[in-house]
N, C-alpha and C positions, 0 to 999 in steps of 0.2 A: 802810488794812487791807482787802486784800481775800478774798472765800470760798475759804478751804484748808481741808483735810485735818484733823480737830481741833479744829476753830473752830467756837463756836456762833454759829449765821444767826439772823436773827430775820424772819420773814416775813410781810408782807401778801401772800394770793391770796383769786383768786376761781377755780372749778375749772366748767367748760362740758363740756356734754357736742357733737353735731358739730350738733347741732338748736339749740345755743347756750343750753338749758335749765342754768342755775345746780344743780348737783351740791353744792358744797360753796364755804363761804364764810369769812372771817378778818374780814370787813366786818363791825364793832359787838362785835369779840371783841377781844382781846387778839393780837397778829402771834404765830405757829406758830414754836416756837423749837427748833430741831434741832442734832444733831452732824453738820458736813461727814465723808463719807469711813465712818462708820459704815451705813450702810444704815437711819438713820432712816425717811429718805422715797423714795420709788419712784424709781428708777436716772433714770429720763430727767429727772425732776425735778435732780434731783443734779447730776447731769453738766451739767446747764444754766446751773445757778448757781455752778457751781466759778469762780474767777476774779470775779466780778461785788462790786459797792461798793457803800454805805449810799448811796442815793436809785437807783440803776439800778431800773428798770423794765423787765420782759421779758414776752413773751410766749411760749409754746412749745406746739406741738404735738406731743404722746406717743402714739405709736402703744401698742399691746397689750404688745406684747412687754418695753419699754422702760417700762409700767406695771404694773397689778395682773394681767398674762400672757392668753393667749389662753383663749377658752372653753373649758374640758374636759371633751364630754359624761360622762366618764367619774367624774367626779367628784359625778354622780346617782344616787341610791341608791333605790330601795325597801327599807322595810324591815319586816318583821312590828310590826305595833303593841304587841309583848307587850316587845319593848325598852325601851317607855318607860314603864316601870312606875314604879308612883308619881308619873307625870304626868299629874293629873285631866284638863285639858285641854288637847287640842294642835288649836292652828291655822296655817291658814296665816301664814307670813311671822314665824311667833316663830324664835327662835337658840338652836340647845347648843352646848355644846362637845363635843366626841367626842375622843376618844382614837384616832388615824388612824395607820398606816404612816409617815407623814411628821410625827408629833408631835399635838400638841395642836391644833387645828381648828375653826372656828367653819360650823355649818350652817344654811341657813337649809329650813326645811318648807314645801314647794312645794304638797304635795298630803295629803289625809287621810280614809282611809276610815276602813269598821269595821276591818279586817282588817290595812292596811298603811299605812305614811307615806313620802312619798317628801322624800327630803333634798337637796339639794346645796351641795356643799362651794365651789362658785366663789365669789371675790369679787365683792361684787357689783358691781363693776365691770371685771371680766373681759370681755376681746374688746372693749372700747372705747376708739374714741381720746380723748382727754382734753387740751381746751384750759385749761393754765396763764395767770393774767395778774398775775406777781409783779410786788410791791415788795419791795427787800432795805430793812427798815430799821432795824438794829443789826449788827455783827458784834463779837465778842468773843473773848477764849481761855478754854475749855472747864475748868473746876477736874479738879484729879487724880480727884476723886470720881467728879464726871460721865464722865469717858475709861475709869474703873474699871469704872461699870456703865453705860457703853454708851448712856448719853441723858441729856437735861437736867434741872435737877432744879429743880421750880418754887421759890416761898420756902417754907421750911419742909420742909423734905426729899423725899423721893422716895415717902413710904411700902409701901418696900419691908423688909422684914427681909433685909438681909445678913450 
């Protein structure tokens, strides 16, 4: 069986940045278990492992575009501190969620006077390339549940209310 369309991967990686700095890891966890063909995991990742069999081993190199997108100054915000009312204290590097033009949005707070906070919306790994070093080690077919909503569903359900 190899990675199609519908098919849950089961994946060991390790994720580098171009400095070779370990970003994120599956090493001592449980392997990353996604829907092929759903937009689980970032396009070039995807697109990498389409076709590929339980013990292949790849490496891949992801530019911006083909990962979490290119920097968007635009996506920096100041904002009056009187927005975040109700929140005693705000520092750098903690996360809201905001209600955005483009949906729901995760920001991180860059900057914090008296007066203003400045936000931005980039992933924080925007505008970087991203060295993959997968194992594929399971592939399976995906249950009607999981194809229903869209991702895999660990044991014991998804704890979503549908």
């Amino acid at each position: 069986m190899n990675i199609a369309d519908k098919l849950v991967a089961s994946i060991h990686y390790t994720l580098t940045n171009d400095e070779g700095e370990v970003i994120d890891s599956s090493a001592g966890h449980a392997p990353l278990d996604y829907i092929q063909g759903l937009g689980n995991i970032i396009p070039g990742l995807e697109n990498a492992l389409n076709g590929k069999a339980v013990g292949d081993k790849l490496q891949v190199v992801i530019e911006p575009v083909d990962g979490y997108g290119e920097y968007n100054a635009e996506l920096v915000q100041e904002l009056p501190r009187t927005m975040f009312e109700g929140v005693d204290t705000i520092e750098v590097g903690m996360a809201f969620q905001a209600q955005t033009a483009a949906g729901m949005q995760v920001v991180e707070v860059k900057e914090v006077d008296e007066e203003t906070v400045t936000i931005d919306g980039n992933h924080q790994l925007a505008g970087q390339r991203l060295h993959f070093d997968v194992e594929v080690v399971a592939i399976r077919e995906a249950s009607a549940e999981e194809l229903s909503h869209g991702h895999v569903h660990a044991a014991g359900g998804c704890g979503h209310d549908h």
